[in-house]
C-alpha positions as CSV (number, residue, x, y, z in Angstrom):
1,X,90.4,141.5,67.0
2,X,89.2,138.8,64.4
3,X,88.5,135.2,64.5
4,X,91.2,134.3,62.8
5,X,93.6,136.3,65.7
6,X,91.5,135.0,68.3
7,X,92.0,131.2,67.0
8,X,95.9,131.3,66.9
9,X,95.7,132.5,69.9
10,X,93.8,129.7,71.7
11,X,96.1,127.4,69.4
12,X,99.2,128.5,71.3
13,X,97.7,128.4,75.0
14,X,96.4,124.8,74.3
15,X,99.7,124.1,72.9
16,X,101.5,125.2,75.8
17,X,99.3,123.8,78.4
18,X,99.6,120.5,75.9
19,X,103.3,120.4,76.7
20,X,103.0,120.2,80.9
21,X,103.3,116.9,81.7
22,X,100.3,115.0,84.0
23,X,97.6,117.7,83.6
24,X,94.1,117.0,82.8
25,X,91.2,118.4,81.2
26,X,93.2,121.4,79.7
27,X,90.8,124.2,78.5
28,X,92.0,127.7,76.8
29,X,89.0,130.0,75.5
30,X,87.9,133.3,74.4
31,X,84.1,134.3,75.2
32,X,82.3,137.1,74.1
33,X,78.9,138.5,75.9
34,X,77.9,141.6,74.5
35,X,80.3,144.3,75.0
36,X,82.8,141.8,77.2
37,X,85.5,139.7,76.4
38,X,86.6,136.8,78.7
39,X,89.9,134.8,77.9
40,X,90.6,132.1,80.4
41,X,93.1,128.8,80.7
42,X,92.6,126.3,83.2
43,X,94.0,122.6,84.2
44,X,93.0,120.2,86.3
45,X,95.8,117.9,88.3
46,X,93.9,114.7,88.4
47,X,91.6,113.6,85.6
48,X,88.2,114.0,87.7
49,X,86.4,117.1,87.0
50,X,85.8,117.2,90.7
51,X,89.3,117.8,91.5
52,X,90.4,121.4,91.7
53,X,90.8,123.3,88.7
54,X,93.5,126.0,88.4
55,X,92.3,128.9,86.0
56,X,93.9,132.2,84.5
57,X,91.1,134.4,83.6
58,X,91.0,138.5,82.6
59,X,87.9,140.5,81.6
60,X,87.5,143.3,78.8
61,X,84.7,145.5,78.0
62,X,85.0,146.7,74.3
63,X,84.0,150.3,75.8
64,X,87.5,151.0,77.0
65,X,90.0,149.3,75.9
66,X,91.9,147.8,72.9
67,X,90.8,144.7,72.4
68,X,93.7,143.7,70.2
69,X,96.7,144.8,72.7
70,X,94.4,143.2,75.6
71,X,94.2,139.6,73.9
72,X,98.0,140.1,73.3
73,X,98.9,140.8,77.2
74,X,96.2,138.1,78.5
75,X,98.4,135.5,76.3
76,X,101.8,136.2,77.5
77,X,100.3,136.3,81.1
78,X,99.0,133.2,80.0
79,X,101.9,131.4,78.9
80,X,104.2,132.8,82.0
81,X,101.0,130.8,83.9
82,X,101.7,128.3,82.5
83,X,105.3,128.0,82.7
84,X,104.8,128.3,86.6
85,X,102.8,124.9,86.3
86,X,104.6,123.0,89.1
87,X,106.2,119.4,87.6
88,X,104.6,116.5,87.5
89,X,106.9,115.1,90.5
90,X,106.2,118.4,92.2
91,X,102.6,117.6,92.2
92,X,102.6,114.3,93.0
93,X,105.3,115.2,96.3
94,X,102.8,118.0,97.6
95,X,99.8,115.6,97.0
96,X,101.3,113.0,98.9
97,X,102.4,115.0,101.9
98,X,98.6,116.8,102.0
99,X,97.4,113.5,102.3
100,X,99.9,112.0,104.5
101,X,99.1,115.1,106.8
102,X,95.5,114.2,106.4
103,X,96.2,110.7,107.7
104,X,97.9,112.0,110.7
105,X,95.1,114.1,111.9
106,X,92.8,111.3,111.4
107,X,95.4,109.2,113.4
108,X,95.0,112.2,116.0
109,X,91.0,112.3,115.8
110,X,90.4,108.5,115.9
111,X,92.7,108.2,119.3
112,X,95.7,106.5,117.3
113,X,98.8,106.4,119.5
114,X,101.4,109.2,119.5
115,X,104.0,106.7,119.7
116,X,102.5,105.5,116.1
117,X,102.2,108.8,114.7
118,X,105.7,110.6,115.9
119,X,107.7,108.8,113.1
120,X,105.1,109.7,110.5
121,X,105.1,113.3,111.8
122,X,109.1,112.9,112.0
123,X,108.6,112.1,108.4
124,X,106.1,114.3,107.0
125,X,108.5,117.6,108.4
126,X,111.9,115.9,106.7
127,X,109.9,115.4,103.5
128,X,108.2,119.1,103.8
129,X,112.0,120.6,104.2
130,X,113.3,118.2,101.4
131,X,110.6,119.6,99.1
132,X,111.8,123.1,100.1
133,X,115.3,122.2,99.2
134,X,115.5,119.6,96.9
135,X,118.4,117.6,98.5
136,X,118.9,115.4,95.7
137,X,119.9,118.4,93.1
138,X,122.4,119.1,95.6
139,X,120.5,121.9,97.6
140,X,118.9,123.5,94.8
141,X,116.0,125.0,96.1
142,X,113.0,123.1,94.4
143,X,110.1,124.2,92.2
């Protein structure tokens, strides 16, 4: 493995993670301590570093292994990764429905009536299935 490897390498993870739409604070690397060689991608679905952060990471040791082949399987595990990246509307549909689930059992904690928080509960379950199967593609199951 050389630098010049290693470089085009990082090249094509940034440039896949560059093409998923609404991700932030995309990061693809290659670290070397000693004898071990970390590779790692990782995203971030809001633009606040304190949101969570999805990451792809394998380990080597130079000891036992081809370093050469290894770089070579971490980057199409990479990229397959990354073309599991849920869409942007994906992200923003599950986001909204963790939240709006969140609101409910504050409504629940904070004594709000049921008969105020059935038809959000009513709502949140026909938007969970609908996410399941994506009822506007015609029952094609969603990503």
């Amino acid at each position: 493995m050389n630098l010049t490897t290693v470089n085009k390498k990082i090249k094509l993870l940034r440039d896949a993670l560059d093409r998923v739409e609404g991700i932030h604070n995309r990061h693809a690397f290659v670290t070397i301590y000693g004898t071990a060689v970390t590779a790692a991608v990782s995203y971030n679905e809001e633009s606040s570093y304190d949101s969570e952060c999805h990451v792809f990471r394998d380990t080597a040791n130079d000891d036992d292994c081809d370093l050469d082949a290894w770089l070579e399987n971490f980057v199409v595990g990479a990229i397959q990764w990354i073309d599991k990246i849920p869409t942007k509307e994906t992200r923003e549909r599950n986001a909204f429905l963790r939240d709006l689930g969140h609101l409910i059992d504050t409504g629940k904690d904070v004594g709000i009536e049921v008969e105020f928080l059935n038809p959000l509960t009513a709502m949140m379950k026909t938007l969970s299935e609908n996410v399941i199967e994506d009822k506007r593609l015609g029952g094609v199951p969603a990503e």
